[in-house]
C-alpha positions as CSV (number, residue, x, y, z in Angstrom):
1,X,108.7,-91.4,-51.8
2,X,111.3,-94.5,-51.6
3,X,109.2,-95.1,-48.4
4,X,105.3,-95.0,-49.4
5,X,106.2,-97.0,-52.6
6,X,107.6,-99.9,-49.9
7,X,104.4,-99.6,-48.0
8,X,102.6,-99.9,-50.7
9,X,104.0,-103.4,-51.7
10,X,103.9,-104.4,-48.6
11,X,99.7,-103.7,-48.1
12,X,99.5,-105.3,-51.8
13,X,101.4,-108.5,-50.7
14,X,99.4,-109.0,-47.2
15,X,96.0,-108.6,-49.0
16,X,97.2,-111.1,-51.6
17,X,98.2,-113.5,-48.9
18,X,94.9,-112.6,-46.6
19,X,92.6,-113.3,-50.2
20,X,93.9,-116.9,-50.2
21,X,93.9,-117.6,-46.7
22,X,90.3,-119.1,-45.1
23,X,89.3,-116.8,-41.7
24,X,86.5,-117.2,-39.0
25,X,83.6,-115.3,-39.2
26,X,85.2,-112.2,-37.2
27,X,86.0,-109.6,-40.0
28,X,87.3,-106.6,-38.0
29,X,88.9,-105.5,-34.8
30,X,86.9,-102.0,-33.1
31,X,89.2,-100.6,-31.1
32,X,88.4,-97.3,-29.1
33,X,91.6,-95.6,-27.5
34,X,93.3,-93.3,-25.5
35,X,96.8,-91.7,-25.6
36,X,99.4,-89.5,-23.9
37,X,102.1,-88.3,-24.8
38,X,105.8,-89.2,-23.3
39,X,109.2,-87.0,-24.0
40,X,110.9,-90.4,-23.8
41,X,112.0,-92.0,-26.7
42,X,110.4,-95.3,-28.2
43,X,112.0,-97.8,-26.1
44,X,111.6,-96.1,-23.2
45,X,108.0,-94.6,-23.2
46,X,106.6,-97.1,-20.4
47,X,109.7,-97.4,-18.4
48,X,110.0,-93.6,-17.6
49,X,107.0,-92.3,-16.2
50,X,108.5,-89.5,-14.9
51,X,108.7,-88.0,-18.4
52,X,104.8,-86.9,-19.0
53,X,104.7,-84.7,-15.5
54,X,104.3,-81.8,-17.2
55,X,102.4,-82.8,-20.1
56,X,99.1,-82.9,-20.7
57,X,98.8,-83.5,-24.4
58,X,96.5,-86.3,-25.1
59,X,94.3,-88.1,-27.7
60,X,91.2,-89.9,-27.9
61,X,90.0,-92.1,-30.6
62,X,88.9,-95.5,-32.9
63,X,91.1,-97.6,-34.5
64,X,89.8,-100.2,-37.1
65,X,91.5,-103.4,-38.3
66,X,90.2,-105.8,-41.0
67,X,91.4,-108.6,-41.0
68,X,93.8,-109.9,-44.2
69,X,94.8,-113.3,-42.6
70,X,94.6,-115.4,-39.6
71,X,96.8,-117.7,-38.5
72,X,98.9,-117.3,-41.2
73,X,100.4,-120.3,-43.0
74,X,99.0,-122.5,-39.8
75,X,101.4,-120.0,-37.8
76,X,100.3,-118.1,-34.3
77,X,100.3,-115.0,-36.6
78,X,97.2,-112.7,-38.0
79,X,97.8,-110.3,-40.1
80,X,95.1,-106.4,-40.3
81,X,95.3,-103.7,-42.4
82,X,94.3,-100.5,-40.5
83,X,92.9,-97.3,-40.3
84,X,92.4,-94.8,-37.4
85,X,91.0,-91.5,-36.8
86,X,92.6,-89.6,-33.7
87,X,91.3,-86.2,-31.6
88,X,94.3,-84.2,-30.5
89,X,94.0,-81.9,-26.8
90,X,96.9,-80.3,-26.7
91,X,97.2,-78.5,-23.3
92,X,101.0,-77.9,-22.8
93,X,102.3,-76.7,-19.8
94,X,105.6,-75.0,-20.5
95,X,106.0,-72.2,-18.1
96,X,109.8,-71.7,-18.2
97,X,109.5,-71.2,-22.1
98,X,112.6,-73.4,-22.7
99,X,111.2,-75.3,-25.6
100,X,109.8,-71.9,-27.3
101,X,112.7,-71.2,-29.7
102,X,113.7,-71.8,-32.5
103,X,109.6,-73.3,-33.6
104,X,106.6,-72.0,-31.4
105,X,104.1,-74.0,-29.8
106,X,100.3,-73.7,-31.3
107,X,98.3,-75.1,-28.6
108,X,95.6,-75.7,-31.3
109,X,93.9,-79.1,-30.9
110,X,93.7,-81.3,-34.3
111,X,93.5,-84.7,-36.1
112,X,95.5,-87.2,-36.4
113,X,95.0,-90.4,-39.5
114,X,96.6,-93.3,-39.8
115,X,97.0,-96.0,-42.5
116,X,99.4,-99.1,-41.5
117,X,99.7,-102.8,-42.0
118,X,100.0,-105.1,-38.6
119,X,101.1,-108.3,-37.5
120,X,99.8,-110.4,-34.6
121,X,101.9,-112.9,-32.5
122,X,99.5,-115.3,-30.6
123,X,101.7,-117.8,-28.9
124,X,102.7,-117.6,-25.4
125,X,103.7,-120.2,-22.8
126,X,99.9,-118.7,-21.2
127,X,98.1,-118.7,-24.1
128,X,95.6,-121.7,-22.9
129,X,94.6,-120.0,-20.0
130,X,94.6,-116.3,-21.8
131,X,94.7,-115.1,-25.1
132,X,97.2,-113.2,-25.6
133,X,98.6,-111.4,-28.7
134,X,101.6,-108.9,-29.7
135,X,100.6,-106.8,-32.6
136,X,103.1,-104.4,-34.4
137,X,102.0,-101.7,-36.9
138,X,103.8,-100.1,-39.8
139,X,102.5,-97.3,-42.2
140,X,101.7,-94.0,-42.3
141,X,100.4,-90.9,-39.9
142,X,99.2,-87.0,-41.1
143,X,98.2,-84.4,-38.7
144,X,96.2,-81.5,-39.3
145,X,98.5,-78.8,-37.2
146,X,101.9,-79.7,-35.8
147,X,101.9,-81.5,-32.7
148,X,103.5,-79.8,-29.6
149,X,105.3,-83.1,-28.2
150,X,106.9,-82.8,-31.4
151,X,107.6,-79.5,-31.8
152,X,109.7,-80.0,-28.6
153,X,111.2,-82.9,-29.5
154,X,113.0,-81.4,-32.2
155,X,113.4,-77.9,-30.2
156,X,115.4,-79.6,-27.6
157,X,117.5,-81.1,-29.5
158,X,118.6,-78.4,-32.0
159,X,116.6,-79.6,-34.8
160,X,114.1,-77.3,-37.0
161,X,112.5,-79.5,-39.3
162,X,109.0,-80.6,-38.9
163,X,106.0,-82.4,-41.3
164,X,102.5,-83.2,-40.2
165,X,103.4,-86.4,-42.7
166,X,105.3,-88.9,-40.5
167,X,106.0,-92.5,-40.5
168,X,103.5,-94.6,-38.3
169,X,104.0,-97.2,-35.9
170,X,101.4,-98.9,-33.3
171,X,102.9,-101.3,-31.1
172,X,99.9,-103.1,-28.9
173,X,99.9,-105.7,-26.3
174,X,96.2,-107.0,-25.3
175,X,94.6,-109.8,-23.0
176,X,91.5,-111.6,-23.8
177,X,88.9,-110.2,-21.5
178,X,86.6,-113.5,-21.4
179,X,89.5,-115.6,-20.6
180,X,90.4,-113.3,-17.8
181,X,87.3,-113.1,-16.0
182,X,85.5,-116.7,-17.8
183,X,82.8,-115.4,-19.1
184,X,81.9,-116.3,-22.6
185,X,79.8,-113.1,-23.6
186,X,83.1,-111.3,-23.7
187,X,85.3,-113.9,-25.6
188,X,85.7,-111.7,-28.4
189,X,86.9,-109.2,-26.1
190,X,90.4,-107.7,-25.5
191,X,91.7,-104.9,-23.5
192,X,95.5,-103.8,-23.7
193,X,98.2,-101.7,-23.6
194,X,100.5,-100.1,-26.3
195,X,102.7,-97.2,-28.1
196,X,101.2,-94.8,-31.0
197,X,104.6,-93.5,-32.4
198,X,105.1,-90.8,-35.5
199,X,109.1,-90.4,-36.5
200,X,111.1,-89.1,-40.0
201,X,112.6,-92.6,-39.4
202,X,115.9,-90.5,-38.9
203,X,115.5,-88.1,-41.7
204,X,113.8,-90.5,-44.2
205,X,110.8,-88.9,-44.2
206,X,110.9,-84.9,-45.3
207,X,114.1,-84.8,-43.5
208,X,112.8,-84.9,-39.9
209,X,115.0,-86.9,-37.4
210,X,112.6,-86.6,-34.2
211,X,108.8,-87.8,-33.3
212,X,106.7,-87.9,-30.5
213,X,105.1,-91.4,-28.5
214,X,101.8,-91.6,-26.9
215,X,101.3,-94.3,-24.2
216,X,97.9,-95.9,-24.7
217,X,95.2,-97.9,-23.7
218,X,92.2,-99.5,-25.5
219,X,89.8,-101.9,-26.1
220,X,89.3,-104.3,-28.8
221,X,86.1,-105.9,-30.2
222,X,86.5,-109.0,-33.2
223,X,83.6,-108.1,-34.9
């Protein structure tokens, strides 16, 4: 509850900043997206790519930002407020069995929704030549039937405490596609790589202390 009530202050304060801060005529980011899922753990997800062999859980989907501020107090930073809608395949190949016990696996494909507040960084030593921009998210994620990635996580290490109410982050870093290839038509245009990760936050949430991460790629269209 401590949690939610945090989030909440923190959405109230961003939109209060965003009312009284002038933007361009681009309201909203569109961004379609894919996922897979990774055993590794957060900072690791794209440096072990051994770790999704054998897994084939994956998710499809559409993000959308509005935006709350741009360029924040003349700063390289815009600031979204965003909601996604996520389509689960959950297709786990476990043939041994040795994440089975003590919490079975459903194999049942669901939803995932998320609510979070995010924060660009736009200023990099190539920023002339390419847009370029860091984004971090931080809210909340429900599912409608336990995730399987999770499920193991927390098998494997001993733990059997699971919610389909998790903390939320999206961590996302995207290149302007107009830049890249100088055409103009696409200068609202972005393409990118990032992490979709659900946690407890160590046992702050419902008492869970494991999560799963999802490598993705996506698009994004200012709108």
């Amino acid at each position: 509850m401590k949690k939610i009530i945090f989030l909440l202050y923190i959405s109230y304060f961003t939109v209060l900043i965003g009312s009284s801060t002038e933007t361009s005529d681009t309201k909203y980011i569109l961004r379609p997206i894919y996922g897979k899922a990774n055993y590794s753990k957060l900072r690791r997800t794209f440096g072990e790519f051994d770790q999704w062999d054998e897994q084939e859980s994956y998710f499809s989907g559409l993000q959308i930002e509005k935006f709350l501020s741009k360029d924040f107090k003349e700063l390289p930073l815009d600031f979204t407020f965003l909601t996604s809608l996520f389509y689960h395949k959950q297709d786990i190949l476990n043939s041994d069995g040795q994440y089975t016990e003590p919490i079975e696996l459903n194999g049942k494909d669901t939803y995932q929704i998320n609510f979070a507040v995010k924060i660009y960084y736009k200023k990099f030593p190539w920023s002339h030549k390419v847009r370029t921009r860091l984004g971090v998210g931080e809210g909340l994620s429900y599912v409608g039937e336990y995730l399987d990635i999770e499920t193991q996580n927390f098998n494997s290490e001993n733990k059997d405490k699971r919610s389909k109410l998790l903390n939320y982050m999206d961590i996302s870093l995207s290149f302007n596609i107009g830049d890249i290839f100088s055409k103009e038509e696409f200068s609202n245009s972005y393409a990118g790589i990032g992490i979709s990760h659900r946690s407890g936050i160590q046992g702050l949430i419902n008492d869970v202390r494991g999560g799963s991460n999802f490598a993705t790629l996506f698009l994004e269209f200012e709108i």
